[in-house]
Every structure is written in C-alpha cells, then in structure tokens.
C-alpha positions in Angstrom: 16.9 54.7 133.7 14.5 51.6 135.4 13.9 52.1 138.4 15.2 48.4 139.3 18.3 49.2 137.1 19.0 51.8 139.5 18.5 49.9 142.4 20.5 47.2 141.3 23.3 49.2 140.2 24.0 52.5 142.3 27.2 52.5 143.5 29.5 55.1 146.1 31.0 57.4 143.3 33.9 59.2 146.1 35.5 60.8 143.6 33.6 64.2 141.9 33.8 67.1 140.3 32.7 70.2 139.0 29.5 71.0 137.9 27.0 69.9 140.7 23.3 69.2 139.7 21.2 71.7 138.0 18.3 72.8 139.7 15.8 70.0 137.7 18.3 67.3 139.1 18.6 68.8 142.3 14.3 69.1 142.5 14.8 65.2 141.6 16.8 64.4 144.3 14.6 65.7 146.8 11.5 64.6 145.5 12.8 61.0 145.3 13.7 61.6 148.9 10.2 62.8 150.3 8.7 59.1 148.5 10.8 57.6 151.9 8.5 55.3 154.0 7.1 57.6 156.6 4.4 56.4 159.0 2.2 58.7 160.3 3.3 61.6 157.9 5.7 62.9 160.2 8.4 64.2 157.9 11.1 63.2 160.1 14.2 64.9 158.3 15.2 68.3 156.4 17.9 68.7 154.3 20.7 71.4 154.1 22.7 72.1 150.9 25.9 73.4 151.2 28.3 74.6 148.1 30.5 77.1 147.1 32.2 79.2 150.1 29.8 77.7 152.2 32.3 74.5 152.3 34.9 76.1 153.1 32.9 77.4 155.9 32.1 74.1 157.0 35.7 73.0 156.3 36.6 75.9 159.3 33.8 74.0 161.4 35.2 71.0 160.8 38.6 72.0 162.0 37.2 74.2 164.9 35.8 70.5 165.8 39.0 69.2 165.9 40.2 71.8 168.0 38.4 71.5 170.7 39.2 67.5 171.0 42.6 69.0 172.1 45.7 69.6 170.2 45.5 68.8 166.7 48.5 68.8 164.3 48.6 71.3 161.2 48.2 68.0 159.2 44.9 67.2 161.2 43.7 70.5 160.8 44.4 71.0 157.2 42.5 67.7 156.4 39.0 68.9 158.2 39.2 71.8 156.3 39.3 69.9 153.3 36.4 67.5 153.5 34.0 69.3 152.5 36.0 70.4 148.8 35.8 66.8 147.6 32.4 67.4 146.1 30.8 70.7 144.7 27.4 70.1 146.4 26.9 68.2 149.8 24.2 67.4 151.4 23.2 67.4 154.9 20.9 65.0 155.7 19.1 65.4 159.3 16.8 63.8 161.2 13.7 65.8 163.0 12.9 63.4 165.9 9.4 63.8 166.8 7.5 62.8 170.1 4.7 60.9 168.7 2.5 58.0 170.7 2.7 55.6 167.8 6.0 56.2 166.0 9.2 55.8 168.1 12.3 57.9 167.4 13.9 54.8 165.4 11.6 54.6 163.0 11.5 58.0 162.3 15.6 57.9 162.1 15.1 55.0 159.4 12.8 56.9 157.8 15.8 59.8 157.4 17.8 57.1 156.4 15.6 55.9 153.9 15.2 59.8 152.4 18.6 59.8 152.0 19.0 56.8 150.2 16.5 57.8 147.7 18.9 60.8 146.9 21.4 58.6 146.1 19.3 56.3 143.9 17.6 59.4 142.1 21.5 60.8 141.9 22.6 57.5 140.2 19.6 57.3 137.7 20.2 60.7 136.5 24.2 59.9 135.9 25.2 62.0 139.1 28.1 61.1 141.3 27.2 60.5 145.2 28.8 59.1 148.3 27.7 59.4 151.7 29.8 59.8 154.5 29.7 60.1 158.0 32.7 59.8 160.4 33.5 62.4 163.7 32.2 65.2 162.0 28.7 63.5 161.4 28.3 63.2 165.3 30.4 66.2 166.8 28.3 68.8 169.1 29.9 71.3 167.9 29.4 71.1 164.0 25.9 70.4 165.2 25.6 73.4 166.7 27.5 75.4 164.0 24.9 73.7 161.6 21.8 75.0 163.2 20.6 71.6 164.9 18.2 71.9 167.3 17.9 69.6 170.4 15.9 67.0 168.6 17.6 66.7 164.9 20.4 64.7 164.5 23.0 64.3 161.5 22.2 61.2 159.5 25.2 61.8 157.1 26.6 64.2 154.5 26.2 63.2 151.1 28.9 64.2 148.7 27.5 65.0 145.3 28.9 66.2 141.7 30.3 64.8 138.7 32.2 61.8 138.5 35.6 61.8 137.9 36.0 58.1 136.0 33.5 55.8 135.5 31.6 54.0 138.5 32.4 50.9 138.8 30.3 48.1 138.7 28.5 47.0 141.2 29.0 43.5 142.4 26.2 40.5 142.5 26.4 39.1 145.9 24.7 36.1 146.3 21.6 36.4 148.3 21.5 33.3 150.2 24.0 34.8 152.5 21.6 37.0 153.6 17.8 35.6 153.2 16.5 32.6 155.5 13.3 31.6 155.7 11.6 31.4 159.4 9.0 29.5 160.6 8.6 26.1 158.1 
C-alpha cells in the first residue's frame, strides 16, 4: 500500500477478530512506530502486548478498578472484564517521561502519541484491524500499577488489534479549509 494511501485512508476498525498479527506484521507495527518524531533521541514510550489469558487478566484489573471507585453493579463489573476480549492483540502504549534540559515532558508525550499512530497506519497498510481507546481505565492508578508503570510513564492508550470483522468503512474527505488558515499576510 502507498504510504499516502494509508494516510489518507486508515480508519478506527472497533470490531475484530481472530487471528491477531503474525510476528512479521507485528515487527512492522513497531518499527513503523520507533520512525515517530523524537527529538533528542529520547525514546519516550515502550509498548506492552497483551493477548490470550493475559486479557482476561487485565479484564480482572479492569474490574478490580472499578471496585475500588466504590460499589459497582454485576453489570459494571462484567463489562470491565470484557474490554479487553474485543480484540485478540492489544496494545499498550506508554509514555517514558524523561527529565531532559531541552525537551519538555509534552513533547516527549506527543512523541508517544505519534508512535502510536504509526501502529495504526502500519496496521492499516498491511490490512489489519485497529482502534485505539482510552477511557477510565487508560488513566486509573490502579491499572497503572497492576501494569508495571513506574512513577514517570503514563498510559497513552490501548490499541485494540486483530482482524476485521466487515469491511472498514471509508473514510470521509473533510474539507480542509475548515481547519487551515494562513497567518501573517
């Protein structure tokens, strides 16, 4: 696929499957990640893969999470552990804040951001389904904790990964004068 195809085109693909990349695809995705914009070489971001049992272990997390916000309903609980089986693969996508006299910590969050955005472009290119996500469970102590954070990473999102289900749809042309202006003539 062009690179500008893929650009242009990637799309949230929510709904996924069975199988998850291969390891080729999967050695894709994270190369195509580590080509983020990263001044100063920093490396501001790891990535944790989680599959199998291990998401219904996260799933428990999840719930545990909404536990300790106080009482939760069966219904609440039964939907955290969940989450994590609407994909085969996810991906945990985490930020390594630095103390550095030239790049602030926002950059280097962008920068995270940015990595995980290639995985999504690389995922679309090679035909794989992606979404990423966030919500309480991106931003809870406690998964954090339960996720080996340390003190200065923090959770830029979980992308969900796999096959699609149906088709993605297309993606639409917005018009770009909505969004571009030009300064300073």
């Amino acid at each position: 696929m062009e690179a500008l195809d893929a650009l242009l085109n990637r799309v949230s693909v929510p709904r996924l499957t069975d199988p998850a990349p291969n390891a080729a695809q999967r050695e894709a995705l994270f190369q195509a990640a580590l080509r983020a914009p990263d001044h100063g070489q920093l490396r501001p971001w790891r990535f944790l893969t989680i599959e199998g049992q291990g998401r219904e272990k996260l799933g428990e997390l999840f719930a545990e999470a909404v536990q300790n916000k106080g009482e939760a309903s069966q219904a609440a609980l039964d939907k955290a552990r969940a989450m994590p089986l609407r994909a085969p693969l996810l991906i945990v996508v985490i930020a390594k804040l630095q103390d550095h006299f030239k790049v602030p910590k926002s950059e280097q969050r962008l920068a995270a951001g940015c990595a995980a955005h290639g995985i999504l472009i690389a995922a679309h290119a090679q035909g794989i389904g992606a979404v990423w996500r966030t919500g309480d469970m991106a931003f809870d102590a406690h998964v954090h904790k339960g996720l080996g954070l340390a003190q200065n990473e923090e959770l830029i999102g979980y992308l969900y990964v796999g096959t699609p289900l149906t088709e993605p749809r297309t993606a639409p042309v917005l018009d770009t004068t909505e969004f571009v202006s030009a300064w300073g003539e």
